[in-house]
Kinemage of the C-alpha trace (Angstrom):
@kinemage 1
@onewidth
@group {chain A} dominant
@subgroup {mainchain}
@vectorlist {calphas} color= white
{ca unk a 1} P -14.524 -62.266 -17.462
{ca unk a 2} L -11.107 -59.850 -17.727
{ca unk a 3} L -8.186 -61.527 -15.569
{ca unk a 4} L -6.587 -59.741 -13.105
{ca unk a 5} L -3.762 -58.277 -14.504
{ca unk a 6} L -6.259 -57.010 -17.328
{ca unk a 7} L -7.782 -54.351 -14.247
{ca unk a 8} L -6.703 -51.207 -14.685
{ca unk a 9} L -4.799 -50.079 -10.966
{ca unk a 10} L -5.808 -46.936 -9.623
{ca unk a 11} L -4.805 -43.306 -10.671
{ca unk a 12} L -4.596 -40.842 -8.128
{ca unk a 13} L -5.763 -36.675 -9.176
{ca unk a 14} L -3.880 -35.079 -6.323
{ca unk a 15} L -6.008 -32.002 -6.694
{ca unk a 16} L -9.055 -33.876 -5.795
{ca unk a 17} L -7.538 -35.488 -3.277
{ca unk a 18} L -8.277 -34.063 0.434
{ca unk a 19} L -6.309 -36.819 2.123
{ca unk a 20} L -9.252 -38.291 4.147
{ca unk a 21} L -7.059 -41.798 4.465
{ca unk a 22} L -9.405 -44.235 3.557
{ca unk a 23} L -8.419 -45.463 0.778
{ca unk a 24} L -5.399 -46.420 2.776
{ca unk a 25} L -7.552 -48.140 5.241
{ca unk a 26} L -8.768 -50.016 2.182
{ca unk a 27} L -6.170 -51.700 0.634
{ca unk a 28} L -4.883 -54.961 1.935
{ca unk a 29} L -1.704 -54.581 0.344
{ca unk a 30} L -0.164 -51.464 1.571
{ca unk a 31} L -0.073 -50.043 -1.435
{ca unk a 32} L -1.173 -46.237 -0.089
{ca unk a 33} L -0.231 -44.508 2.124
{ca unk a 34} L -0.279 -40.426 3.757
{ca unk a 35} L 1.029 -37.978 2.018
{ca unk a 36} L 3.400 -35.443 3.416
{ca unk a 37} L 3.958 -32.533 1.179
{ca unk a 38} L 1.039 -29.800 0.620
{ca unk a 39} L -0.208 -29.281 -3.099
{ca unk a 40} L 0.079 -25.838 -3.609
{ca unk a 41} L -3.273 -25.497 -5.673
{ca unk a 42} L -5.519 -27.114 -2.576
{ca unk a 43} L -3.464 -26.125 0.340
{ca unk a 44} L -4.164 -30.453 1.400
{ca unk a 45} L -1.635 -33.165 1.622
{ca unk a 46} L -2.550 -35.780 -0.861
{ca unk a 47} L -2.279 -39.742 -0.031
{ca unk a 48} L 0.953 -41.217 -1.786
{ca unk a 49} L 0.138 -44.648 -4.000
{ca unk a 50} L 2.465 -47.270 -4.490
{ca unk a 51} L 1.317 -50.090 -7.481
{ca unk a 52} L 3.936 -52.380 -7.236
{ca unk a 53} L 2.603 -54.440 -5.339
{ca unk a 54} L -1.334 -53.501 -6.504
{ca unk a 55} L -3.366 -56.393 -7.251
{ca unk a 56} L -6.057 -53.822 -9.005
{ca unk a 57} L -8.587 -54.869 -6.378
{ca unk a 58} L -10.660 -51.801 -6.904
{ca unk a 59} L -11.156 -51.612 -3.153
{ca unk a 60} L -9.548 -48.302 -2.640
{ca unk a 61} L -11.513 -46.756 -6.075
{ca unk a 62} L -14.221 -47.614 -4.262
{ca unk a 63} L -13.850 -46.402 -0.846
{ca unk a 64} L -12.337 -42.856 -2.257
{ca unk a 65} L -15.063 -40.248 -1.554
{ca unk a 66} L -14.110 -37.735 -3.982
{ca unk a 67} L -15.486 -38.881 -7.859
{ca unk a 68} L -11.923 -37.736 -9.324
{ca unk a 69} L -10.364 -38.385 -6.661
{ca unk a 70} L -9.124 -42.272 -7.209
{ca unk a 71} L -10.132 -43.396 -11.032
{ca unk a 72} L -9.126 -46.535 -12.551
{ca unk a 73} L -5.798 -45.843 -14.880
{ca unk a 74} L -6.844 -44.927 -18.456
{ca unk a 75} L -6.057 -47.365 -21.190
{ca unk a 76} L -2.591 -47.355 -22.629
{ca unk a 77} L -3.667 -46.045 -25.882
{ca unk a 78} L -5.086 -43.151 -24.194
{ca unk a 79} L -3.260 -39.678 -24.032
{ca unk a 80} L -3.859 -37.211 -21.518
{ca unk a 81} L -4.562 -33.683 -22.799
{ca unk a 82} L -4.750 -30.664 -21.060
{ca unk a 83} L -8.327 -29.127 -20.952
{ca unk a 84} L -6.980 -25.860 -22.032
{ca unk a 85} L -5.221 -27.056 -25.538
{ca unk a 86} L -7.834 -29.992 -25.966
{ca unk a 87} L -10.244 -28.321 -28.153
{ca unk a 88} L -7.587 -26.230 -30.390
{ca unk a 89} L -7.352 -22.542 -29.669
{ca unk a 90} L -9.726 -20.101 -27.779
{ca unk a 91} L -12.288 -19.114 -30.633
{ca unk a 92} L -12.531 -15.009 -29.508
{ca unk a 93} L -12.553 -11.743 -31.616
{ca unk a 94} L -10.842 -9.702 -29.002
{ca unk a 95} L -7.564 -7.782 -30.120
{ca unk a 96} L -4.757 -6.158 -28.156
{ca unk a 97} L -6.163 -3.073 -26.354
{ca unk a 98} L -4.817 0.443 -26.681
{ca unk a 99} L -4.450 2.538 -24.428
{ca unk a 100} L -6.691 5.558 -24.526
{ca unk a 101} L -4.396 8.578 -23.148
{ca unk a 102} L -5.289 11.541 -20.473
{ca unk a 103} L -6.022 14.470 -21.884
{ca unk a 104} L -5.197 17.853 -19.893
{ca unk a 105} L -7.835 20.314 -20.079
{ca unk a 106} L -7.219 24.271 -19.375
{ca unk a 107} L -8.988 26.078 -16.686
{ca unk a 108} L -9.971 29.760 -16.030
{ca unk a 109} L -7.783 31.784 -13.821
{ca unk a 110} L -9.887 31.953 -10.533
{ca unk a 111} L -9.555 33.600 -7.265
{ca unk a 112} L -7.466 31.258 -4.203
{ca unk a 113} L -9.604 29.588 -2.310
{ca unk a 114} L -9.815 29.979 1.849
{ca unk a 115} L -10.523 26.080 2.505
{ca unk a 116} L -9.741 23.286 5.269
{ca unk a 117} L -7.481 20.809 4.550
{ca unk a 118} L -9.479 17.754 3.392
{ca unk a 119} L -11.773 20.084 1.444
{ca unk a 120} L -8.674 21.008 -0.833
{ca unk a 121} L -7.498 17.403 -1.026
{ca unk a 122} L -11.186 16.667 -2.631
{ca unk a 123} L -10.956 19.429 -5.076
{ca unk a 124} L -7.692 17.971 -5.701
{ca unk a 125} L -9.033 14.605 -6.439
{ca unk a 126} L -11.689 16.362 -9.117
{ca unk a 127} L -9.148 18.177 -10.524
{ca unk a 128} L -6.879 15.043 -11.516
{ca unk a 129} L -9.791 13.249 -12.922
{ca unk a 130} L -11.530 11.319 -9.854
{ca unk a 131} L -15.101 10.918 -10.547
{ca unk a 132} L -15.497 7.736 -8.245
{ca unk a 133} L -15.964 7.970 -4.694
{ca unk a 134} L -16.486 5.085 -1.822
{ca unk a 135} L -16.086 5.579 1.745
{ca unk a 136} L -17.458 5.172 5.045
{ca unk a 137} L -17.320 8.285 7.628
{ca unk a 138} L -15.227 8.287 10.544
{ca unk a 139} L -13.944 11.648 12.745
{ca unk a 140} L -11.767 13.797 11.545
{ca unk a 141} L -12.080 12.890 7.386
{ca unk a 142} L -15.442 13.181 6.740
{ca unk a 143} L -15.606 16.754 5.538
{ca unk a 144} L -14.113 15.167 2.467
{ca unk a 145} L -16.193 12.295 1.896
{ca unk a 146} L -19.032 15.019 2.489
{ca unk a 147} L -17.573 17.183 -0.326
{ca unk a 148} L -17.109 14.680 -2.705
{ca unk a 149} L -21.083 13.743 -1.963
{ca unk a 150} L -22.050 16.919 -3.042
{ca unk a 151} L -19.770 17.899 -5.707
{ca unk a 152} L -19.687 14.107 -7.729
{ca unk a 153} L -23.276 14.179 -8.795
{ca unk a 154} L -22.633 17.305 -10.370
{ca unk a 155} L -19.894 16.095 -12.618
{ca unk a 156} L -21.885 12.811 -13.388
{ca unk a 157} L -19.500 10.925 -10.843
{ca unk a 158} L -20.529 8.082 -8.749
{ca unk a 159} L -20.287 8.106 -4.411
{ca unk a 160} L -21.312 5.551 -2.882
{ca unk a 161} L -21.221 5.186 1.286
{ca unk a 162} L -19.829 1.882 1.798
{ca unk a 163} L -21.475 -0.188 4.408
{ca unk a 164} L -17.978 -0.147 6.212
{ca unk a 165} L -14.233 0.637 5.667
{ca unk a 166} L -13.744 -3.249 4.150
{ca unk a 167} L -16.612 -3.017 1.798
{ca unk a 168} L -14.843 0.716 1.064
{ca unk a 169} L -11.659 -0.899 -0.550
{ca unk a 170} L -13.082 -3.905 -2.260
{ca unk a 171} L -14.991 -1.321 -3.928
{ca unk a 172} L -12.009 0.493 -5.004
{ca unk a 173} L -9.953 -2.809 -5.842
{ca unk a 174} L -12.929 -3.325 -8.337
{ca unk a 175} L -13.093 0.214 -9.646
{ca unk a 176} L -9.376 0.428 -10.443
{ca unk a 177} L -9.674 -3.050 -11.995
{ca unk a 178} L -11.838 -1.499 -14.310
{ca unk a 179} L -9.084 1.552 -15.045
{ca unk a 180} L -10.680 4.578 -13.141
{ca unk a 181} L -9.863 6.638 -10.662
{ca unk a 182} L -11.336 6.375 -7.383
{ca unk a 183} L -10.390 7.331 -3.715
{ca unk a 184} L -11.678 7.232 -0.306
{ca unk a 185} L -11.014 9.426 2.593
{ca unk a 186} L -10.774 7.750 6.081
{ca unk a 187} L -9.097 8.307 10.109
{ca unk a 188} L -6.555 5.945 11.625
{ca unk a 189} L -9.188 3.175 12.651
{ca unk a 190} L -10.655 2.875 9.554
{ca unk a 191} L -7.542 2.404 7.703
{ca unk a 192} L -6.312 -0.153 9.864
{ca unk a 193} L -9.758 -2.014 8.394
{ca unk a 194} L -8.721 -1.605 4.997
{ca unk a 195} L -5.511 -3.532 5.130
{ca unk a 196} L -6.397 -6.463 3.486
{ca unk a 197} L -8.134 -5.024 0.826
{ca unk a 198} L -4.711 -2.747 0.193
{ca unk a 199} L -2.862 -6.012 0.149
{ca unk a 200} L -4.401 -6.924 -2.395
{ca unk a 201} L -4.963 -4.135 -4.520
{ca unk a 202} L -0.875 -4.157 -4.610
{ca unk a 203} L -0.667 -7.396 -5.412
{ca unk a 204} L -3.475 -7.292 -8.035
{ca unk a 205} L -1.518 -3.958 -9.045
{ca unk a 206} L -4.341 -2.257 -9.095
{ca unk a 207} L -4.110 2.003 -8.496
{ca unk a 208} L -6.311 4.308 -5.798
{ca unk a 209} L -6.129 6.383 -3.418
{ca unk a 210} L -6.318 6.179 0.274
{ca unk a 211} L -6.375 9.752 2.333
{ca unk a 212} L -6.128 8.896 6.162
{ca unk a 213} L -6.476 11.786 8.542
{ca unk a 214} L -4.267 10.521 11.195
{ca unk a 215} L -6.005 10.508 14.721
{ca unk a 216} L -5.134 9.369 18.365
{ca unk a 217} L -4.423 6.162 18.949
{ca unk a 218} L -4.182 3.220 19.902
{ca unk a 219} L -7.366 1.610 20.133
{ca unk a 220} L -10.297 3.860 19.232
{ca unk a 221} L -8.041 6.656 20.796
{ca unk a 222} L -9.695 10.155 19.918
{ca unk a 223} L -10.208 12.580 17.385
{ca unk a 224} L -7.203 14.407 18.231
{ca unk a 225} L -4.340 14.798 15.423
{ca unk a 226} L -1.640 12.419 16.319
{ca unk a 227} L 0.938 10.815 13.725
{ca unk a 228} L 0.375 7.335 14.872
{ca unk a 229} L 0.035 5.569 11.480
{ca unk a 230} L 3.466 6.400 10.153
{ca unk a 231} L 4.530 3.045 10.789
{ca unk a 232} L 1.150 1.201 9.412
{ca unk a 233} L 1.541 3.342 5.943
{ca unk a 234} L 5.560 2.786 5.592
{ca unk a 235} L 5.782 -0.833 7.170
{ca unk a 236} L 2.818 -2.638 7.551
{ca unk a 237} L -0.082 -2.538 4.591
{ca unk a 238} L -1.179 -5.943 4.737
{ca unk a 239} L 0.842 -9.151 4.603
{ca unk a 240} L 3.493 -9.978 2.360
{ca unk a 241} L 5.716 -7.913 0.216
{ca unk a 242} L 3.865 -4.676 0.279
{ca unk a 243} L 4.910 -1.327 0.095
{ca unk a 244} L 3.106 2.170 -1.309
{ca unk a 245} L 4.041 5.815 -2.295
{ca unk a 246} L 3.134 7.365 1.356
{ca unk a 247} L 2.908 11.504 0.833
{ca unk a 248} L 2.788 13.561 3.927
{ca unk a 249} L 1.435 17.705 3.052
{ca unk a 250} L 1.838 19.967 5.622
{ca unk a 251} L -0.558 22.908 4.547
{ca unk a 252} L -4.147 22.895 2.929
{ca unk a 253} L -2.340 23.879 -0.341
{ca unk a 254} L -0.234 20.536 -0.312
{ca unk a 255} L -3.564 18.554 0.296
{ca unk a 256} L -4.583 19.609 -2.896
{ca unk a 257} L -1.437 19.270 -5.026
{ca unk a 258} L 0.038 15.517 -3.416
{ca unk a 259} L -3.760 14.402 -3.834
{ca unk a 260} L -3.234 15.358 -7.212
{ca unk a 261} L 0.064 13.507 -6.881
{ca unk a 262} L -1.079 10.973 -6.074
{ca unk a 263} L -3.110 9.781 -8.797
{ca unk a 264} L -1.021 10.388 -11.083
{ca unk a 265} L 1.624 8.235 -8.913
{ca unk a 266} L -1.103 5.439 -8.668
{ca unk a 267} L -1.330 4.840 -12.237
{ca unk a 268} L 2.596 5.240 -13.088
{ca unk a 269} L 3.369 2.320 -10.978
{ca unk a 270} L -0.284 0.188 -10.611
{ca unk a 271} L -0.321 0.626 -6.895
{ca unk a 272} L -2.160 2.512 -4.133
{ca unk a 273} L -1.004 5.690 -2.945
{ca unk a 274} L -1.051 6.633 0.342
{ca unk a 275} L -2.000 10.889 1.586
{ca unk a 276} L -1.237 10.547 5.447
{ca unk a 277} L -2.275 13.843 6.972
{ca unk a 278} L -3.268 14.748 10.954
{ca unk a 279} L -6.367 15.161 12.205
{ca unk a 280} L -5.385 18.983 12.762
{ca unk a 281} L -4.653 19.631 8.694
{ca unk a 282} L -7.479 17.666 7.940
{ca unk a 283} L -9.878 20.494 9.936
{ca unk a 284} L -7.464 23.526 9.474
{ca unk a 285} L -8.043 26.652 6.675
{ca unk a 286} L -5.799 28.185 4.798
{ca unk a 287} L -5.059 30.123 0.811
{ca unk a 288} L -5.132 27.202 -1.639
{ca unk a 289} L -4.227 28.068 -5.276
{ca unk a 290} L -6.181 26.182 -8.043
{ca unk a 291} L -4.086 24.808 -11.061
{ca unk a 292} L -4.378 25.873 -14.261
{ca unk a 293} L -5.449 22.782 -15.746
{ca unk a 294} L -7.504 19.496 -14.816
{ca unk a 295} L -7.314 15.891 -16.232
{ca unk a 296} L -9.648 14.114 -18.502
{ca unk a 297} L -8.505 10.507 -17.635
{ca unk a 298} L -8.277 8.079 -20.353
{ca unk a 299} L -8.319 4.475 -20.230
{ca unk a 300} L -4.965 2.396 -19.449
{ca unk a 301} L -4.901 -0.847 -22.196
{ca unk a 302} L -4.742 -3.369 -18.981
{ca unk a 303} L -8.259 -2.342 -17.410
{ca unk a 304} L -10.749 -4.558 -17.123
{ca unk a 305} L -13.234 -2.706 -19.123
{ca unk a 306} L -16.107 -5.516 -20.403
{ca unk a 307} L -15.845 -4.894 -24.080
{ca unk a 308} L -14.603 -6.740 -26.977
{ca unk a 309} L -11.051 -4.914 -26.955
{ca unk a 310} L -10.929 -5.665 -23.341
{ca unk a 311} L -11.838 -9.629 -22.982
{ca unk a 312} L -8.586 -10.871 -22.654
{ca unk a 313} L -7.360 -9.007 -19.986
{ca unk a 314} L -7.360 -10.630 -16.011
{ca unk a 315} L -6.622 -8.894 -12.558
{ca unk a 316} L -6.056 -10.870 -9.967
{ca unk a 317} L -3.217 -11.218 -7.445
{ca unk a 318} L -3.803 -14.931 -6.591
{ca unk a 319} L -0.466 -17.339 -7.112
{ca unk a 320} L -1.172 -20.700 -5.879
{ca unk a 321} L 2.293 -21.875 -7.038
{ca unk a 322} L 5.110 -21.252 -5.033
{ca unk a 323} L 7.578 -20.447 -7.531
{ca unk a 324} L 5.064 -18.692 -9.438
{ca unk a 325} L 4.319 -16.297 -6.492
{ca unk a 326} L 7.847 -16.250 -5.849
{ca unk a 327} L 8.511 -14.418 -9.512
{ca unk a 328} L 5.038 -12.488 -8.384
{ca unk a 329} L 7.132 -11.028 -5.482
{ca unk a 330} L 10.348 -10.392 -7.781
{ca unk a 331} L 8.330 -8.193 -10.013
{ca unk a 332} L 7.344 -6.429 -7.072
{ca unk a 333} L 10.244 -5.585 -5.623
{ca unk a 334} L 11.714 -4.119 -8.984
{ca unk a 335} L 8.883 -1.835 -9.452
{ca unk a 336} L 9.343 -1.064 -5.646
{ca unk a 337} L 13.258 -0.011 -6.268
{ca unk a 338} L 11.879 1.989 -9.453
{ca unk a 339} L 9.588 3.455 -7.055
{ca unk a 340} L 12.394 4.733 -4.801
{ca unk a 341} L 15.138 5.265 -6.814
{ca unk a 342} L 12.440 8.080 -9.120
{ca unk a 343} L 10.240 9.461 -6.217
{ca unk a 344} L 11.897 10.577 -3.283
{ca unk a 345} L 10.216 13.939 -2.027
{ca unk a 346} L 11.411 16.490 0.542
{ca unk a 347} L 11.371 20.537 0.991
{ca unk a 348} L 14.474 22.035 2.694
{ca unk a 349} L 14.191 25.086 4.653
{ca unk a 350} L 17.539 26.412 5.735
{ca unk a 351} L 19.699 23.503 5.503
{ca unk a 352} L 22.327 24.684 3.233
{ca unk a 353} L 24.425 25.900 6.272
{ca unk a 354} L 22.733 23.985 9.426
{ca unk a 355} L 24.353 22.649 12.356
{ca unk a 356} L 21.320 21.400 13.614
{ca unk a 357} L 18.410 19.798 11.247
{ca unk a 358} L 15.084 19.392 12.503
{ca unk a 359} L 13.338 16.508 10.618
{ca unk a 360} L 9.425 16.748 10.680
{ca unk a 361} L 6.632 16.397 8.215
{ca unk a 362} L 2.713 16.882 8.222
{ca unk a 363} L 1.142 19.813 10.987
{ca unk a 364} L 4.129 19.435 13.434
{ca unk a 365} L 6.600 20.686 10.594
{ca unk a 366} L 5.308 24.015 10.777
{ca unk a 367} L 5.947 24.423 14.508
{ca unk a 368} L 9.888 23.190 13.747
{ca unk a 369} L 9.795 25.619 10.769
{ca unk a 370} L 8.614 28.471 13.638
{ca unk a 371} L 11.240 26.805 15.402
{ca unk a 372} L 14.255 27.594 13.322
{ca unk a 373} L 13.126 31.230 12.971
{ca unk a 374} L 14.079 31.335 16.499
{ca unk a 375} L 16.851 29.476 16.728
{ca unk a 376} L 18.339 31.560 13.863
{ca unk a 377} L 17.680 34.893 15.723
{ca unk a 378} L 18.983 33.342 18.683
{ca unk a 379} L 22.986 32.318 17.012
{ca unk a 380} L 21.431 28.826 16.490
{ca unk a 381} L 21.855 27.384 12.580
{ca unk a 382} L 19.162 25.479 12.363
{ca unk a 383} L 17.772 23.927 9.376
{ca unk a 384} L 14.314 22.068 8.700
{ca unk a 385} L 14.040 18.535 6.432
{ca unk a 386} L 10.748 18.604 5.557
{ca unk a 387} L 10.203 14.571 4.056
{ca unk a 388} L 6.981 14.989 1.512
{ca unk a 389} L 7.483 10.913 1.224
{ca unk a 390} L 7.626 8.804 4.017
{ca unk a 391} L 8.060 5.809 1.540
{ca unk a 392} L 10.791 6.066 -0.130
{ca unk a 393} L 12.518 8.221 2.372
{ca unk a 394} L 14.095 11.235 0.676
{ca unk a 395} L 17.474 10.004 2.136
{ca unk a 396} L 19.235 11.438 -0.794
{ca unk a 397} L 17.994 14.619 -0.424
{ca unk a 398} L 19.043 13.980 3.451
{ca unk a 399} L 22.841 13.173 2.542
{ca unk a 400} L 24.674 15.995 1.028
{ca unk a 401} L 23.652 17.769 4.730
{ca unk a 402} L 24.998 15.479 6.962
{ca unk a 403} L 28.393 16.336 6.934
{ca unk a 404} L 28.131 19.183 8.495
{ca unk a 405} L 25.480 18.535 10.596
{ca unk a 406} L 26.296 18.264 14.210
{ca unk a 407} L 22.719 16.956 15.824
{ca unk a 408} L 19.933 15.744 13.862
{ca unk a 409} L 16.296 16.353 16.205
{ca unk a 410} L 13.459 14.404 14.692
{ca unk a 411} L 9.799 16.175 15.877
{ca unk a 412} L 6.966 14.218 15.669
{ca unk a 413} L 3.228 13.777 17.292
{ca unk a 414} L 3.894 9.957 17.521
{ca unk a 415} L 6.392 7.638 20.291
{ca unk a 416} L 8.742 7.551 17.678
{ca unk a 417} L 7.358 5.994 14.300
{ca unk a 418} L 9.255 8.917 12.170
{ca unk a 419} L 12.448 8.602 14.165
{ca unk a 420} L 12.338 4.607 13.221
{ca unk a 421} L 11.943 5.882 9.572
{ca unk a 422} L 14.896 7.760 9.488
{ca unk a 423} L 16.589 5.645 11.290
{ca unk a 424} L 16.126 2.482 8.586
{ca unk a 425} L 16.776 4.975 5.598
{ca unk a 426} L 20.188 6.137 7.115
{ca unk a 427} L 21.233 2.132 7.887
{ca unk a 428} L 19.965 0.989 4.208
{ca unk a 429} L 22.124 3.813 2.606
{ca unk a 430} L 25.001 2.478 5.116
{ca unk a 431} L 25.048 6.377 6.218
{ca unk a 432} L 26.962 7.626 9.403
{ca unk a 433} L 24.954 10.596 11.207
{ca unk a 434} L 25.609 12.803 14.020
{ca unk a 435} L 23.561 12.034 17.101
{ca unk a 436} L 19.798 11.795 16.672
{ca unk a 437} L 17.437 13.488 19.994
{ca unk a 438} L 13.226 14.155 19.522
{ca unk a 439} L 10.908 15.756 20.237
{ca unk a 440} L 7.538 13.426 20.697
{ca unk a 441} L 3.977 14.571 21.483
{ca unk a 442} L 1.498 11.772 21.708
{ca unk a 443} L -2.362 11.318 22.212
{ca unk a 444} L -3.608 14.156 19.864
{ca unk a 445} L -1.006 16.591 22.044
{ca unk a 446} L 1.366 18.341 19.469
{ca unk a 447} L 5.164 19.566 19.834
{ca unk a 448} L 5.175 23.416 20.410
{ca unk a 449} L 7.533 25.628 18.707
{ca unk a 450} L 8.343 26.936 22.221
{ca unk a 451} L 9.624 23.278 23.423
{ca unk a 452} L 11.308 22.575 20.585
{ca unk a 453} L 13.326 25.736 20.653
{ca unk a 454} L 13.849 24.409 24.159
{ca unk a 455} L 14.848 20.979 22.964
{ca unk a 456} L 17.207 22.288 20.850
{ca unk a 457} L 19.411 24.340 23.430
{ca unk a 458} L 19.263 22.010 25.736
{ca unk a 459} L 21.039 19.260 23.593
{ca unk a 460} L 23.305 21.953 21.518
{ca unk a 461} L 24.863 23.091 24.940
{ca unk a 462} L 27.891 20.882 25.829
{ca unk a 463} L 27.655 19.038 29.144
{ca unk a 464} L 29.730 20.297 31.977
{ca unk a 465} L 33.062 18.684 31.704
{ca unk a 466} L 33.391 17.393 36.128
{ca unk a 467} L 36.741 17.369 37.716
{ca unk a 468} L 39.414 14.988 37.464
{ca unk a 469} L 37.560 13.840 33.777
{ca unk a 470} L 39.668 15.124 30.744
{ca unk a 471} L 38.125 16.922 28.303
């Protein structure tokens, strides 16, 4: 019969370990006791032993409910190995992928087409190679979704109608995992839904497309065109350290050509791209011009394809590892400064001599643009920054103007979300600017050119200096 000091003393796993605590009510000796720090890999504190004082009783290998949890300590001729080096290297016959390049295919002149907005940002998903479709309809985006319905089965693409807007995005986390190109169209609402799945697509890396036709908010709102998910698209997509290319058209023509953008954008960088568009553009016509050439998408070497060349290759954004995720996050935020340092986007109309600069971007751009006509005519130098990304900020395209710029007047269809924008881009680029006034519509009302003319002489004329106050 083996002595006492020949028992082997426990061994404590601490990933099997739950910390249940009765292995501490077990032990006479006081040998165990609770844990206090979380293991990363099980998100539960395991118990803490103690053997000096272990008689190797067994009573606590016993009492542990978990079969790895307590085990008896191996003998001392025995070497732990790690399960992944244990049986020599991974026998496989997959090599290093290549990647399989785009190829840019010539089309026919053709007449311009008279089309409404998310119509043209559909034929500008075909055109840059999208053959994969999932979405769920929601008011005022689902002229798209039904375009793409029509038009994919013709060109041996796939749509499928989600059975709602978070089945929608797991759908196209799985798609882009596999290298293609896929979108969805969807309204404020629904994109709120999708958040999670966005999260993770960015921390995956993984690239599509997200067009959201901006509608009233908050709440279910309406179906009115309001700009109310500025904010959600520049600041909040998901939890964590998340941020996305957000493009903003302002005519059925740019629908087509940042769609277009916009996958190309998604598979620079890995990452979703965000089209953020009112409810108004999204149901307006106007002249679109087709390009002269479409893309015949290739393969990118990191997709997870299912073939031989392809078996060694993993998506996934899960870090259980602090420091790990920590590096994760690092990575991030370089290709996020790459990100903004290569694609700011804005249009300038006017600005080269303006004392006033309206910012504005999607449908309530074109009323400030109607705007400065009238100021102009009126003595008024007026200018229009037209941001085409919200994230980054065009802020360098914003800076050589502000020197002579006497009032900056931010129009919007929100309660302020594109003012806060600017705002944060001026006060990261440690820029001092003249004093900021708005113009804000909310609720699916927009700003008329009328009251922003209005807006504008009203702040431009100086207030009446009152007796006894010097000038």
């Amino acid at each position: 019969m083996p002595t006492t000091a020949e028992k082997p003393k426990p061994f404590l796993l601490p990933e099997y370990c739950k910390g249940c605590g009765r292995c501490i009510e077990a032990c006479a000796r006081h040998c165990i006791e609770t844990g206090t720090e979380i293991n990363p890999k099980t998100g539960l504190v395991p118990v803490v032993i103690h053997l000096e004082n272990c008689s190797a009783c067994g009573l606590c290998i016993t009492a542990c409910p978990e079969p790895y949890g307590l085990a008896p300590q191996p003998a001392a001729d025995f070497e732990l190995q790690d399960p992944a080096t244990l049986f020599g290297p991974r026998r496989a016959r997959a090599t290093r992928p290549a990647s399989v390049p785009d190829v840019i295919v010539g089309l026919a002149p053709t007449a311009p087409l008279v089309t409404k907005g998310t119509y043209a940002s559909a034929i500008g998903a075909l055109v840059a190679g999208c053959r994969h479709f999932f979405g769920y309809p929601i008011t005022p985006s689902t002229e798209g979704a039904e375009l793409m319905a029509k038009l994919l089965p013709e060109l041996d693409g796939v749509f499928v109608q989600a059975v709602s807007e978070v089945a929608t995005v797991n759908m196209i986390y799985g798609c882009g995992g596999a290298g293609l190109r896929s979108m969805t169209f969807t309204s404020s609402p629904g994109f709120s839904l999708m958040l999670e799945g966005i999260s993770y697509m960015i921390g995956a890396e993984l690239p599509g497309v997200f067009v959201n036709v901006m509608r009233g908010g908050p709440g279910l709102g309406n179906i009115a065109p309001e700009q109310a998910d500025i904010k959600l698209a520049c600041r909040g997509l998901g939890h964590g350290n998340t941020q996305a290319v957000v493009l903003v058209p302002s005519t059925p023509q740019e629908m087509l050509d940042l769609t277009m953008l916009a996958f190309e954008l998604s598979f620079r960088y890995r990452n979703p791209v965000i089209v953020l568009c009112d409810g108004y553009l999204g149901q307006m016509t106007g002249k679109v011009e087709l390009p002269h050439t479409m893309v015949r998408p290739g393969r990118p070497d990191w997709a997870v394809w299912g073939d031989l060349a392809h078996r060694g290759n993993l998506i996934s954004s899960i870090q259980l590892e602090e420091s790990d995720l920590e590096e994760h996050n690092l990575h991030l935020d370089r290709k996020y400064a790459a990100i903004a340092a290569a694609e700011q986007r804005a249009d300038l109309y006017r600005c080269d001599d303006a004392d006033v600069i309206l910012v504005a971007c999607n449908t309530p751009a074109r009323m400030a643009k109607g705007a400065v006509e009238t100021l102009r005519q009126s003595g008024v130098r007026a200018g229009l920054f037209r941001p085409l990304t919200l994230w980054p900020f065009p802020i360098d395209a914003l800076r050589p103007l502000l020197a002579a710029a006497e009032r900056i007047v931010v129009v919007e269809a929100s309660s302020g979300q594109l003012e806060d924008e600017l705002r944060l881009a001026l006060s990261k680029a440690d820029l001092a600017a003249p004093p900021i006034d708005h113009v804000r519509r909310r609720g699916g009302v927009l700003p008329q050119q009328a009251e922003i003319v209005e807006a504008v002489r009203r702040v431009s004329v100086p207030a009446p200096r009152r007796e006894g106050v010097p000038a």
